[in-house]
N, CA and C atoms of all chains as a GROMACS GRO file, in nm:
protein
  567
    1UNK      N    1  -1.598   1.424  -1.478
    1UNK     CA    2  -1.584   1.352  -1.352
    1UNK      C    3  -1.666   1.224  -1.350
    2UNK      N    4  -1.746   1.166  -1.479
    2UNK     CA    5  -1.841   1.078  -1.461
    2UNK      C    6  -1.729   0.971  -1.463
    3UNK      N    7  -1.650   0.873  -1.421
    3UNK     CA    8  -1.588   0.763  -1.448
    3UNK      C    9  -1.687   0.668  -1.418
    4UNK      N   10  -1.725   0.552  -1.465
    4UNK     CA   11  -1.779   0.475  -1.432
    4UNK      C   12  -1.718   0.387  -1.337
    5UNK      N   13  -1.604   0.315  -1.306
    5UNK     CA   14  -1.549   0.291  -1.249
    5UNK      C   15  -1.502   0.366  -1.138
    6UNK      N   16  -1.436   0.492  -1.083
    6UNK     CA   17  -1.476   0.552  -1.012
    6UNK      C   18  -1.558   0.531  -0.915
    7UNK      N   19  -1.699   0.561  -0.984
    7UNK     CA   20  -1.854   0.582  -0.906
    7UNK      C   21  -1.848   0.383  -0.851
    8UNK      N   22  -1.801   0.304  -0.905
    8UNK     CA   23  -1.856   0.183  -0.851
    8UNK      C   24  -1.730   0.192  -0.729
    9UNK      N   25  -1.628   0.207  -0.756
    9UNK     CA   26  -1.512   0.217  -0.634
    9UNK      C   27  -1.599   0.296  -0.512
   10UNK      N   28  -1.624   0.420  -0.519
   10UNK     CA   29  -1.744   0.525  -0.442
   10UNK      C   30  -1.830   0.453  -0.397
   11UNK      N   31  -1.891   0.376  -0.464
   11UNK     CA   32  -2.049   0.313  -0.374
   11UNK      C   33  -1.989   0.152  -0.280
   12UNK      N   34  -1.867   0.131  -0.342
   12UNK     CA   35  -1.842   0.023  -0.237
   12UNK      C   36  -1.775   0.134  -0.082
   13UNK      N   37  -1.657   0.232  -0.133
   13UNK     CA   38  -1.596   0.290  -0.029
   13UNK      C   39  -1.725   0.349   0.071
   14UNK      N   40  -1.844   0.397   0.011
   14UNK     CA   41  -1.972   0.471   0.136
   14UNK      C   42  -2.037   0.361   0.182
   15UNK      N   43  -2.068   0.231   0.088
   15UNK     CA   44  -2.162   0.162   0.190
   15UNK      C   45  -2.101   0.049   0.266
   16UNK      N   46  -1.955   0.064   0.306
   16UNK     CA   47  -1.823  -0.002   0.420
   16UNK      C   48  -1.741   0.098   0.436
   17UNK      N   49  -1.805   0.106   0.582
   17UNK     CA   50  -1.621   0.169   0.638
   17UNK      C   51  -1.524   0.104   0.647
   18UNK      N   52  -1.522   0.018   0.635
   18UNK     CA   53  -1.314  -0.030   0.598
   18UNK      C   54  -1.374  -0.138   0.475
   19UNK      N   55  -1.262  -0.077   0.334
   19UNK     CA   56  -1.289  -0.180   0.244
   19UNK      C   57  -1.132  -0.206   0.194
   20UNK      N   58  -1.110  -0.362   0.158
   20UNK     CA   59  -0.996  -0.359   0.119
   20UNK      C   60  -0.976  -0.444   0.009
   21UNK      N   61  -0.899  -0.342  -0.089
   21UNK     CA   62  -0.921  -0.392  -0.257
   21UNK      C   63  -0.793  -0.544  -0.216
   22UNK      N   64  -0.778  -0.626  -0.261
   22UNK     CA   65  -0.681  -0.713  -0.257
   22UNK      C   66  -0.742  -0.813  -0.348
   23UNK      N   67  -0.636  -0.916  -0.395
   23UNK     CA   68  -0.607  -1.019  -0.486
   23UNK      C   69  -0.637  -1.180  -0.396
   24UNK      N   70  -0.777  -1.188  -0.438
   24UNK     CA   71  -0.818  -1.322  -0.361
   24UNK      C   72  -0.940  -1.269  -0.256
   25UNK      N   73  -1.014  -1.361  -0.193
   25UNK     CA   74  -1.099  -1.325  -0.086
   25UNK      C   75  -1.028  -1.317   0.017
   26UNK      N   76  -1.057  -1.229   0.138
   26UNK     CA   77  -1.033  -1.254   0.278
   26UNK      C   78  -1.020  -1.421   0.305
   27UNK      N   79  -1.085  -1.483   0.247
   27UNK     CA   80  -1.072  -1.650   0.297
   27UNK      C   81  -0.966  -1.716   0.196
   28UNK      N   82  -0.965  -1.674   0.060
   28UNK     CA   83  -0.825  -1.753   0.016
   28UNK      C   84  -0.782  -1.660  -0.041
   29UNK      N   85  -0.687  -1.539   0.053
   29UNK     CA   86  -0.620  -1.473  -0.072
   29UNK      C   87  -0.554  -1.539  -0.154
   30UNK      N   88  -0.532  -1.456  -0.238
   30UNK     CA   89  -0.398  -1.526  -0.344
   30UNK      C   90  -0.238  -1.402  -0.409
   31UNK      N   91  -0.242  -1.385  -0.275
   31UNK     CA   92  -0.107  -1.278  -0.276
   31UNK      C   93  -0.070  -1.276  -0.188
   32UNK      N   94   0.060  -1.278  -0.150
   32UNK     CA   95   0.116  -1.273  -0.015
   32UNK      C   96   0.082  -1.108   0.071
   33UNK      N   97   0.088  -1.053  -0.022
   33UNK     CA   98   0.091  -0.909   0.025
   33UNK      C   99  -0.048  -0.862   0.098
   34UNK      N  100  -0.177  -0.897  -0.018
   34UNK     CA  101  -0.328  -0.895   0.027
   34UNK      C  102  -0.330  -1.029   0.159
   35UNK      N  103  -0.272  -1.130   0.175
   35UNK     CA  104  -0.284  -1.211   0.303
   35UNK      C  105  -0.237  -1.166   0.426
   36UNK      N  106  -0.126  -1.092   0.402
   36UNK     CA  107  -0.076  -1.022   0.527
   36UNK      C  108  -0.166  -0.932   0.585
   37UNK      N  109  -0.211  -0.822   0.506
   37UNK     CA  110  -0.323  -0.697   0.557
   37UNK      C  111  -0.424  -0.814   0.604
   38UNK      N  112  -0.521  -0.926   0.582
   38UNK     CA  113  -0.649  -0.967   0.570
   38UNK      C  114  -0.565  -1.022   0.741
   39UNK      N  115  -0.457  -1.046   0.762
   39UNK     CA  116  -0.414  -1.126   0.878
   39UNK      C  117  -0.470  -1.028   0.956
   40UNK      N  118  -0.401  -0.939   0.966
   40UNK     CA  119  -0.396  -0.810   1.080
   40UNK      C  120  -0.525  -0.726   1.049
   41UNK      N  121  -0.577  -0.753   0.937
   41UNK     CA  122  -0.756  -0.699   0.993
   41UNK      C  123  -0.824  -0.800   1.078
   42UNK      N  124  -0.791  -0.906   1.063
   42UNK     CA  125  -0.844  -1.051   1.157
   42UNK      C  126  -0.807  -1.052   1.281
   43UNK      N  127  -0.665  -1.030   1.334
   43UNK     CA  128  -0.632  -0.982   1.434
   43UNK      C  129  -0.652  -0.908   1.533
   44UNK      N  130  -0.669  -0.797   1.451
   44UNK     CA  131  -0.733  -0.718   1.575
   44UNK      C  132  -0.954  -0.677   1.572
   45UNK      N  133  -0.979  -0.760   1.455
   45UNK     CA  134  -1.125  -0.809   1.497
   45UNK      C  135  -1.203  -0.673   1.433
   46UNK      N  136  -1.135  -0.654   1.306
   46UNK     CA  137  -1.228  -0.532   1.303
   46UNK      C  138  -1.305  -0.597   1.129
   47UNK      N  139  -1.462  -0.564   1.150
   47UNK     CA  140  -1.515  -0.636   0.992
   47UNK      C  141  -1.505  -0.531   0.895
   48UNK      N  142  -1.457  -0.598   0.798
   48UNK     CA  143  -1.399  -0.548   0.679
   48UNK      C  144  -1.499  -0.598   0.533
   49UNK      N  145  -1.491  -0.531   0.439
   49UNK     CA  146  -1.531  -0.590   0.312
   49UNK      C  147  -1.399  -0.604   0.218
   50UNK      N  148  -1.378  -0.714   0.160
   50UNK     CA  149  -1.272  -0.766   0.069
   50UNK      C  150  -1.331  -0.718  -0.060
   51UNK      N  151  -1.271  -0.684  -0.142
   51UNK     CA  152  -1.285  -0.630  -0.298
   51UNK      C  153  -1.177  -0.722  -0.382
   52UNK      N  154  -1.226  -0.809  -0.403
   52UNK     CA  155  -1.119  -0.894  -0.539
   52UNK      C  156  -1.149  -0.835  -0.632
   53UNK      N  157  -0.991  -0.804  -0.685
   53UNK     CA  158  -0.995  -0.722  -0.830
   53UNK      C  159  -0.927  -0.812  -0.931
   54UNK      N  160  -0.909  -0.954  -0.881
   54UNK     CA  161  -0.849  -1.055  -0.984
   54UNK      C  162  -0.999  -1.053  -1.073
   55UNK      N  163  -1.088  -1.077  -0.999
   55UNK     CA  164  -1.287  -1.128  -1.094
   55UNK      C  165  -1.273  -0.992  -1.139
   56UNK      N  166  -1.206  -0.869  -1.139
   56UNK     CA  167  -1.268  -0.728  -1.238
   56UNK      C  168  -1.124  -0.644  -1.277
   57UNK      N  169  -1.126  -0.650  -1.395
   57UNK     CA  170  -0.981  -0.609  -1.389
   57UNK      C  171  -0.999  -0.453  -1.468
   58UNK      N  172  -1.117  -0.400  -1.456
   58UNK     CA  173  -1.188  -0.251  -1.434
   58UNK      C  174  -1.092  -0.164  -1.294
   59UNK      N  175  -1.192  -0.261  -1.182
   59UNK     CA  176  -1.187  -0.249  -1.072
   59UNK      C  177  -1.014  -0.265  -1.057
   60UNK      N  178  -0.942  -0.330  -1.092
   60UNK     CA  179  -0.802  -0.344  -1.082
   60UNK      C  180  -0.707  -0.231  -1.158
   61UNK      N  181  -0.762  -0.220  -1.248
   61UNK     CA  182  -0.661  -0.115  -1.279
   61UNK      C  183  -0.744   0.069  -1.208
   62UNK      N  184  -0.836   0.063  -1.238
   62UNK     CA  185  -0.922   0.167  -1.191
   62UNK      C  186  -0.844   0.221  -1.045
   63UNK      N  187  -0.864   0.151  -0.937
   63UNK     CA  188  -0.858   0.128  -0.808
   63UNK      C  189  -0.650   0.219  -0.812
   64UNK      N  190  -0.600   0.188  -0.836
   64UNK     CA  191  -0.460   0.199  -0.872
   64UNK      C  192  -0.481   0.358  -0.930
   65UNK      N  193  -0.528   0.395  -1.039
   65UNK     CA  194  -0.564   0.505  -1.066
   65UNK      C  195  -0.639   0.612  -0.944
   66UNK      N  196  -0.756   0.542  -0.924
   66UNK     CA  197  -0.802   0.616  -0.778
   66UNK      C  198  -0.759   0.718  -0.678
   67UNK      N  199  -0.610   0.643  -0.624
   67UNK     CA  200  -0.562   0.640  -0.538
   67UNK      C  201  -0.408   0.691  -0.561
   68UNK      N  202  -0.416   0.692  -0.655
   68UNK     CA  203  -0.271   0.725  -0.718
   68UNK      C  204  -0.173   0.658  -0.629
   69UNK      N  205  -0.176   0.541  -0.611
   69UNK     CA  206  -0.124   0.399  -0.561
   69UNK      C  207  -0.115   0.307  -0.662
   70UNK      N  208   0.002   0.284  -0.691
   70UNK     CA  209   0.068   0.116  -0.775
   70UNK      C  210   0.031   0.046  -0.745
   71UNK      N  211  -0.013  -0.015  -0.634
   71UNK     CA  212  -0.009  -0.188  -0.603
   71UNK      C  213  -0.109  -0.205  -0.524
   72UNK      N  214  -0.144  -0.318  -0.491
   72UNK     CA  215  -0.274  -0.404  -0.427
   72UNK      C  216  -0.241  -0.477  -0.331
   73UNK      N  217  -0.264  -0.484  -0.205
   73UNK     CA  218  -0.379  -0.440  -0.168
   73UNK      C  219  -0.366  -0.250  -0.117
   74UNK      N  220  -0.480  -0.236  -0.094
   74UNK     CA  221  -0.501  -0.106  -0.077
   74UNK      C  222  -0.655  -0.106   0.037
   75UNK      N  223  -0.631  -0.025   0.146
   75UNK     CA  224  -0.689  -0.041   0.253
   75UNK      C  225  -0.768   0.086   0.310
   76UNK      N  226  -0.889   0.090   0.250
   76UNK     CA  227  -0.949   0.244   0.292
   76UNK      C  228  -1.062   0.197   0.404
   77UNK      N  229  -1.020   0.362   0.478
   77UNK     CA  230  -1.150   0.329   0.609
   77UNK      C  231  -1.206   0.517   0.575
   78UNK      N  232  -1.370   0.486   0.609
   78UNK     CA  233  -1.449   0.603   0.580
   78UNK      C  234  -1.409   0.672   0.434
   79UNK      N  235  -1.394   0.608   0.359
   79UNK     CA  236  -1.380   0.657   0.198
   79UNK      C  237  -1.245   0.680   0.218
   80UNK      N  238  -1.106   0.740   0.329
   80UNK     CA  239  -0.995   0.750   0.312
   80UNK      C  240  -0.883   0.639   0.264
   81UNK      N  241  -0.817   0.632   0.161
   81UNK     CA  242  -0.703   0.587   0.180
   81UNK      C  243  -0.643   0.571   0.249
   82UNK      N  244  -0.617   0.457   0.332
   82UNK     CA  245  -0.479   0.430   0.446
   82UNK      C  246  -0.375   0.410   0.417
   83UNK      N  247  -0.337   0.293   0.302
   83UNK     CA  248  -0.209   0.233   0.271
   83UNK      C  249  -0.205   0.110   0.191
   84UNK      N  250  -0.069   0.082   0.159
   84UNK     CA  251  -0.079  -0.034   0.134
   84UNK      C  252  -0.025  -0.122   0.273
   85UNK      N  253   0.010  -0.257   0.201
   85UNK     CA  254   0.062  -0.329   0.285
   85UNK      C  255   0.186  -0.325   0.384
   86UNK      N  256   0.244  -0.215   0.297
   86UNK     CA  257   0.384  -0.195   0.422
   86UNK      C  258   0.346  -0.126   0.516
   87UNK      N  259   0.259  -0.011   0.473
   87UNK     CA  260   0.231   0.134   0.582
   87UNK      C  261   0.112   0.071   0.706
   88UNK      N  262   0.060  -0.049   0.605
   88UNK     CA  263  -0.056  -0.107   0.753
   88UNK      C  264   0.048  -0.212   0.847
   89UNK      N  265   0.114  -0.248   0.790
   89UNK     CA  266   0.240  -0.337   0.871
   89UNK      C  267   0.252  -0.221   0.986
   90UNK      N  268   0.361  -0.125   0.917
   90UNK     CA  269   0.435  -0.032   1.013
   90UNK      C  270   0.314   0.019   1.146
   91UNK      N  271   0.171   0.057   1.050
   91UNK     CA  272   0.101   0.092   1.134
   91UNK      C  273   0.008   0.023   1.273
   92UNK      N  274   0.008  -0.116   1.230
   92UNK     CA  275  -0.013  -0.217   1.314
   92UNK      C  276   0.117  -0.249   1.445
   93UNK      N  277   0.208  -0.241   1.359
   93UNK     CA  278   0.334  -0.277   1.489
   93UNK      C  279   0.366  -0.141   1.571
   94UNK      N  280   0.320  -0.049   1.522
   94UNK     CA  281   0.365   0.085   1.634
   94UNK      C  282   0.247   0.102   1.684
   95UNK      N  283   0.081   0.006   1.675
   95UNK     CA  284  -0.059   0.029   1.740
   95UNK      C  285  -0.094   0.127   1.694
   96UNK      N  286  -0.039   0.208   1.620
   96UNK     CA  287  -0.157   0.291   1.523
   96UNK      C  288  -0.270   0.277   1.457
   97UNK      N  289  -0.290   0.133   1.439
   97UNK     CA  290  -0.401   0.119   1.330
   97UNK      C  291  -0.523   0.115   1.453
   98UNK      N  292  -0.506   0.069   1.536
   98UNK     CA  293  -0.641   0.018   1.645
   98UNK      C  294  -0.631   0.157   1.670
   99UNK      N  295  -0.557   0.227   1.699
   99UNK     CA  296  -0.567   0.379   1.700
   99UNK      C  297  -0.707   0.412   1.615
  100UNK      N  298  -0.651   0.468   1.523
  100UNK     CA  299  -0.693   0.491   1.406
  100UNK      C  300  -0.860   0.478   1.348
  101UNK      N  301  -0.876   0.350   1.382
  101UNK     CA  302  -0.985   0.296   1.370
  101UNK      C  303  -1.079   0.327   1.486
  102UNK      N  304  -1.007   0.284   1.582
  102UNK     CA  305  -1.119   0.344   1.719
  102UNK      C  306  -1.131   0.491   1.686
  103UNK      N  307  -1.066   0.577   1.664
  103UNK     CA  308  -1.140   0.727   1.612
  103UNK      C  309  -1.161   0.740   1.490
  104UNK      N  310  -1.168   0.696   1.423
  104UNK     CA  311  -1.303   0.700   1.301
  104UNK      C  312  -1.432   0.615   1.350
  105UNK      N  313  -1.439   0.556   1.467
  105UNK     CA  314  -1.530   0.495   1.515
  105UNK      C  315  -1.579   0.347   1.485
  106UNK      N  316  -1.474   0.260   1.439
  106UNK     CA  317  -1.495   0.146   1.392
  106UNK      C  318  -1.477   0.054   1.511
  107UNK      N  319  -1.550  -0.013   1.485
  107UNK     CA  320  -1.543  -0.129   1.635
  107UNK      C  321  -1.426  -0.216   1.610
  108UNK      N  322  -1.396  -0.224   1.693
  108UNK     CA  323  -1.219  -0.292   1.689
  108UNK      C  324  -1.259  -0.449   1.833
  109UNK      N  325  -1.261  -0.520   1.804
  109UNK     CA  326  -1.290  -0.627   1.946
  109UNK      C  327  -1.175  -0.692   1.962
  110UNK      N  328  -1.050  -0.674   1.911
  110UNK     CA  329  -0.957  -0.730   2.037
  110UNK      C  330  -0.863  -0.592   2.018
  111UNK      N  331  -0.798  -0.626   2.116
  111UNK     CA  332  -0.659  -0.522   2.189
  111UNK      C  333  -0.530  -0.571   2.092
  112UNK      N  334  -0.490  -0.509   2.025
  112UNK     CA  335  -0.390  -0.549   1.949
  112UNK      C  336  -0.246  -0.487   1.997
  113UNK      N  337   1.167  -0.868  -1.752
  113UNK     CA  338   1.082  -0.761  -1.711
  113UNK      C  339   1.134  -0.724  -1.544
  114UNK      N  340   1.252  -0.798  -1.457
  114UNK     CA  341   1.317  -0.797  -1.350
  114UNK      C  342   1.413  -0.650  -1.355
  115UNK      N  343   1.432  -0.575  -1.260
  115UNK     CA  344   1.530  -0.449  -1.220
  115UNK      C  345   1.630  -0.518  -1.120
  116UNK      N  346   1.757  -0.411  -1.174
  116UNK     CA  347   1.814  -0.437  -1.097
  116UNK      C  348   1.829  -0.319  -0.985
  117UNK      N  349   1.890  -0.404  -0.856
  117UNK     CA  350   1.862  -0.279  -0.769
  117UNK      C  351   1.998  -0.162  -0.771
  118UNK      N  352   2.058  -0.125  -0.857
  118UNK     CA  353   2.146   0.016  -0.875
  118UNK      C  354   2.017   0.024  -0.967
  119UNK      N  355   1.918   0.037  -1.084
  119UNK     CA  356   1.872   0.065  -1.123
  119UNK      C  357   1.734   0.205  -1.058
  120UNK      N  358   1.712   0.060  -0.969
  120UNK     CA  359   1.600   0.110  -0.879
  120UNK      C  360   1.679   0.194  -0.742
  121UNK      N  361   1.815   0.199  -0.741
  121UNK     CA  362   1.841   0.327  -0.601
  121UNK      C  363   1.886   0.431  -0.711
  122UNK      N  364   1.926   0.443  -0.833
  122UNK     CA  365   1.942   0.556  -0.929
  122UNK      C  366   1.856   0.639  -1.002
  123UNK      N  367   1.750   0.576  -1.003
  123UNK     CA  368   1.559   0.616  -1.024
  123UNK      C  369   1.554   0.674  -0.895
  124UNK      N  370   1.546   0.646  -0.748
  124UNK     CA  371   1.506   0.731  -0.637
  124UNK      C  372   1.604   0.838  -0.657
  125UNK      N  373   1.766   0.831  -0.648
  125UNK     CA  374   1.872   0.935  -0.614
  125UNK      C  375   1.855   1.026  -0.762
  126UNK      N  376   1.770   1.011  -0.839
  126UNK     CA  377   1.789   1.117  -0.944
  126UNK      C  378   1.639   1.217  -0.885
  127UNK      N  379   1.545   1.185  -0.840
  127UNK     CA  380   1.480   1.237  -0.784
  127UNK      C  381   1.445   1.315  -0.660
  128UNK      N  382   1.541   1.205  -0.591
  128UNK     CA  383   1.596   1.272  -0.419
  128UNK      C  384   1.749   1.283  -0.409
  129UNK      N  385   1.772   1.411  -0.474
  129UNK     CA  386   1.946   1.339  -0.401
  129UNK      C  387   2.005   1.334  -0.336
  130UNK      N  388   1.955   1.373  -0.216
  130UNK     CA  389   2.009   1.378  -0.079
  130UNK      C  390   1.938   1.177  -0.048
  131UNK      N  391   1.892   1.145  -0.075
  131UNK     CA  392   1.863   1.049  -0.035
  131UNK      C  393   1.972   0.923  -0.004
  132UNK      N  394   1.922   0.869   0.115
  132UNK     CA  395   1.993   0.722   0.163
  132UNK      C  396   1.928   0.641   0.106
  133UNK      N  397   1.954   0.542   0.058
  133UNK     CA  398   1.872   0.399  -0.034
  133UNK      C  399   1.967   0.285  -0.009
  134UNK      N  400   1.870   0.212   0.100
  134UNK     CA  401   1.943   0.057   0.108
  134UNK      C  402   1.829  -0.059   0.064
  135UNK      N  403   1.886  -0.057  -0.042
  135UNK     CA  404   1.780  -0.196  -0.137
  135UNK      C  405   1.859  -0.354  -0.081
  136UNK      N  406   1.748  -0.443  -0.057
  136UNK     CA  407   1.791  -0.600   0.019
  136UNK      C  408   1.719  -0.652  -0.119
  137UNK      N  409   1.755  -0.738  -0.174
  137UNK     CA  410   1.678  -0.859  -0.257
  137UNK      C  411   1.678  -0.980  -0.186
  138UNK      N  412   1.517  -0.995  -0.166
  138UNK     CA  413   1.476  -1.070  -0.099
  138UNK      C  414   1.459  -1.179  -0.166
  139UNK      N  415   1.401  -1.233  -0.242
  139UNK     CA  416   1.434  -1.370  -0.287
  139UNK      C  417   1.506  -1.412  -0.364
  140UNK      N  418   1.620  -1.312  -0.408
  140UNK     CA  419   1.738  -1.343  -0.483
  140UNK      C  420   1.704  -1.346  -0.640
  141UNK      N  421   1.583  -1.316  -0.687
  141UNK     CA  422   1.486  -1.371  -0.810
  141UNK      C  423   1.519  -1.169  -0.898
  142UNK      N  424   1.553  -1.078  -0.848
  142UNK     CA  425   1.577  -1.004  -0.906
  142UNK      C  426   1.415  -0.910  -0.927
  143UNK      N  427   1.339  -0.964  -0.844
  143UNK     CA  428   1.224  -0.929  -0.868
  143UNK      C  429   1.135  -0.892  -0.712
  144UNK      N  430   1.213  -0.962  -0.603
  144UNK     CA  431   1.101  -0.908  -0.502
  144UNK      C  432   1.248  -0.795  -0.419
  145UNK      N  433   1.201  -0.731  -0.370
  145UNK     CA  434   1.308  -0.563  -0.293
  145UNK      C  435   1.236  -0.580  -0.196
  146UNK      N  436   1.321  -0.520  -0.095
  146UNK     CA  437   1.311  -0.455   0.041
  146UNK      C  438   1.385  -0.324   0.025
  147UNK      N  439   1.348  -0.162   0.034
  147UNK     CA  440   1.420  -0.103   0.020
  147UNK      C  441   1.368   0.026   0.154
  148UNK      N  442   1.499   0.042   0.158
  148UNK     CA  443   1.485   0.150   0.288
  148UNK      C  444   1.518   0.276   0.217
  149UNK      N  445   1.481   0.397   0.250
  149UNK     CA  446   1.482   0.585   0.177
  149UNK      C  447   1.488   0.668   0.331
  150UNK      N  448   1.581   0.725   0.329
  150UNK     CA  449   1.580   0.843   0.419
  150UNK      C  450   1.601   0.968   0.299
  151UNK      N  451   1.525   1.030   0.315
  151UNK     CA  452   1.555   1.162   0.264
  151UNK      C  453   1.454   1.276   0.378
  152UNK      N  454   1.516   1.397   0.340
  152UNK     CA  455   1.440   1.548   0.395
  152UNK      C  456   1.377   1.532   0.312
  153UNK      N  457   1.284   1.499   0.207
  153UNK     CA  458   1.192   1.555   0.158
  153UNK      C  459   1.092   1.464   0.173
  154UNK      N  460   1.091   1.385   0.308
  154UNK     CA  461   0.977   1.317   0.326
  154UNK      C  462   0.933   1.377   0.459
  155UNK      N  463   0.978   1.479   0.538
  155UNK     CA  464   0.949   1.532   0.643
  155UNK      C  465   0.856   1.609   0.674
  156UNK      N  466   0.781   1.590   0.755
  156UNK     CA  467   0.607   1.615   0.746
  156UNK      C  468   0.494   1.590   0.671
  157UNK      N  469   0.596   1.446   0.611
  157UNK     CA  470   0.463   1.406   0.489
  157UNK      C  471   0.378   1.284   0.554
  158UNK      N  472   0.314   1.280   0.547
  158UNK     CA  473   0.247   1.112   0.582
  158UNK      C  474   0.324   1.038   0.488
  159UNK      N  475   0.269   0.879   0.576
  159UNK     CA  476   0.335   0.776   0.502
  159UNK      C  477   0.303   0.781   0.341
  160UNK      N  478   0.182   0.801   0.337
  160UNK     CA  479   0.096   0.750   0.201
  160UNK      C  480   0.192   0.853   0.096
  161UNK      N  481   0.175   0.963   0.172
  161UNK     CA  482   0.236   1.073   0.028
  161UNK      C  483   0.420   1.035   0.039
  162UNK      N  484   0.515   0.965   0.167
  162UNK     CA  485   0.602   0.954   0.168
  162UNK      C  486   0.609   0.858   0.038
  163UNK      N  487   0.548   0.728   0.070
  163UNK     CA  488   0.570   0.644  -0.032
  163UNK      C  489   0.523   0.691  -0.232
  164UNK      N  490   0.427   0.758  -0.217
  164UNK     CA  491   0.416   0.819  -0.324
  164UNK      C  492   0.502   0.894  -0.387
  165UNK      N  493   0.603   0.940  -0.331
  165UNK     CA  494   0.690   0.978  -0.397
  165UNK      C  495   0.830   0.938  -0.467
  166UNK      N  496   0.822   0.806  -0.353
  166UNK     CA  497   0.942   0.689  -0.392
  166UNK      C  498   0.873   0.634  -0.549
  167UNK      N  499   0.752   0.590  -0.536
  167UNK     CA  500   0.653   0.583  -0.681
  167UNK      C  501   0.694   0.615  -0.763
  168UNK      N  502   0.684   0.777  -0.756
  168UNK     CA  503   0.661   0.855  -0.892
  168UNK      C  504   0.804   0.856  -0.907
  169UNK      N  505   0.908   0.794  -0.850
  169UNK     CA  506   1.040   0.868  -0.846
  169UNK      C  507   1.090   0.682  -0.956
  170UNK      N  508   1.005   0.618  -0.943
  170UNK     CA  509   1.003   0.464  -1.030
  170UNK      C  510   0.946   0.524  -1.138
  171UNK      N  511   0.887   0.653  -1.176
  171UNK     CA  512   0.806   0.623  -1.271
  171UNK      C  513   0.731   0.524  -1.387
  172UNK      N  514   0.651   0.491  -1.228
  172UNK     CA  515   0.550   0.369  -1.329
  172UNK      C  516   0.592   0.221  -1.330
  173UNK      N  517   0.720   0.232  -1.286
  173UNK     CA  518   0.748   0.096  -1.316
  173UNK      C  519   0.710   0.009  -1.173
  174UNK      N  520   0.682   0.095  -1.074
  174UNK     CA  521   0.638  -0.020  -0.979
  174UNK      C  522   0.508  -0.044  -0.986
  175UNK      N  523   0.492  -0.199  -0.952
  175UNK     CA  524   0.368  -0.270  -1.029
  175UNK      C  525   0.347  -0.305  -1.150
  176UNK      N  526   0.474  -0.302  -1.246
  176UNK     CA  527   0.498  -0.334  -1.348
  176UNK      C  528   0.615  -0.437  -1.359
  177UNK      N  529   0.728  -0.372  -1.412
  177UNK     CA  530   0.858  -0.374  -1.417
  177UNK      C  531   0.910  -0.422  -1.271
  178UNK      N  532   0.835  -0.363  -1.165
  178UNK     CA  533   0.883  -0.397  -1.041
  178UNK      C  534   0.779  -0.430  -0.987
  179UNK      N  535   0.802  -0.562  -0.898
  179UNK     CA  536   0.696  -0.668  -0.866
  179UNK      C  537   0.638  -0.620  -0.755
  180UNK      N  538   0.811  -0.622  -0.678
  180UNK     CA  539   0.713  -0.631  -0.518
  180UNK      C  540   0.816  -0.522  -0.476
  181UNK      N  541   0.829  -0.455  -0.437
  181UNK     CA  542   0.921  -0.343  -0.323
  181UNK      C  543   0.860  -0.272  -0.201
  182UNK      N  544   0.893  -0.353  -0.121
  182UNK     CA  545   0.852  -0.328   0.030
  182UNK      C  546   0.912  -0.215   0.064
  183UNK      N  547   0.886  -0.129   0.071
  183UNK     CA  548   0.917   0.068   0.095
  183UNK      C  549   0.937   0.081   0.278
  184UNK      N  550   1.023   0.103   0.318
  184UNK     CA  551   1.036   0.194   0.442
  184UNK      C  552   1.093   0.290   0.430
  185UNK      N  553   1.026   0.425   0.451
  185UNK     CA  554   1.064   0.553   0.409
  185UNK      C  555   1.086   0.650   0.569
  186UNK      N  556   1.155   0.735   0.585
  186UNK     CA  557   1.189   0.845   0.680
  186UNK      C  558   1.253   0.951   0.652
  187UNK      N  559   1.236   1.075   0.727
  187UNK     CA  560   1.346   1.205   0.719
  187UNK      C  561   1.433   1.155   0.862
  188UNK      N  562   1.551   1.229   0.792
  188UNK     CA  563   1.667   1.185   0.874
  188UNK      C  564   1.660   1.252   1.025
  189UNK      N  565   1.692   1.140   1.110
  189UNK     CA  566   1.623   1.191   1.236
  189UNK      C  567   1.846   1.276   1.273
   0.00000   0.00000   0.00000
């Protein structure tokens, strides 16, 4: 169970409750897919840590393994897996996610 | 390294075969999908494990072979 990679995925997922692996920073992604999620974490005001896995491509393929998830971005709150980009779409437009977040206890500052 | 989409609804229907599969190509490039899945065997699953199974049902090739496929998955209401 020692993965090294793994354990570094682990110490980012415990010391942020919402971390989200994506391609580019929160300030310039560089994927349409990771820009959409970084929109709608901005949106509804909740702070996040960005994980670029373009600078670690450990962390990029690792992360995919993890999660037994294909693709990037990938959006965990309290060490859980949420989704990717379609399921935080769906989950944002039916208000699930501010859901969601307000009971795992994450501060959410606007009404989405 | 582009699919085509009978490729990619014959990879899901060999796995689900009760399944509905309406694949859109979205930028015409043979490479980005929109694909919709109704099947019963996504019923009482969460999304995460719904879509995981459209995945494994690509074996491997999405995120590879297949670029982008925007997944909306359901059991048939």
């Amino acid at each position: 169970m020692t993965n090294p990679t793994f354990e570094r995925i682990e110490a980012d997922l415990k010391s942020n409750p919402v971390v989200l692996f994506m391609k580019g920073t929160p300030v310039f992604p560089q994927c349409g897919f990771s820009a959409r999620v970084v929109q709608i974490l901005s949106h509804i005001g909740v702070p996040f840590k960005g994980v670029n896995v373009l600078e670690d491509g450990e962390i990029r393929e690792g992360i995919k393994a993890y999660a037994n998830w294909p693709t990037i971005p990938q959006l965990y709150v309290n060490g859980e897996f949420v989704g990717g980009c379609d399921i935080i779409m769906e989950m944002f437009q039916a208000g699930e996610l501010t859901t969601m977040l307000k009971d795992q206890g994450i501060p959410v500052s606007a009404e989405a | 390294m582009a699919m085509q989409p009978a490729e990619i609804e014959a990879l899901i229907k060999a796995a689900l075969p009760d399944a509905q599969v309406t694949i859109e190509d979205l930028a015409g490039d043979g490479d980005h999908y929109a694909a919709t899945v109704v099947s019963e065997a996504f019923r009482g699953r969460s999304r995460v494990q719904q879509h995981q199974i459209v995945y494994a049902a690509l074996q491997g090739r999405m995120g590879g072979a297949l670029h982008a496929l925007a997944l909306q998955t359901s059991a048939p209401t």
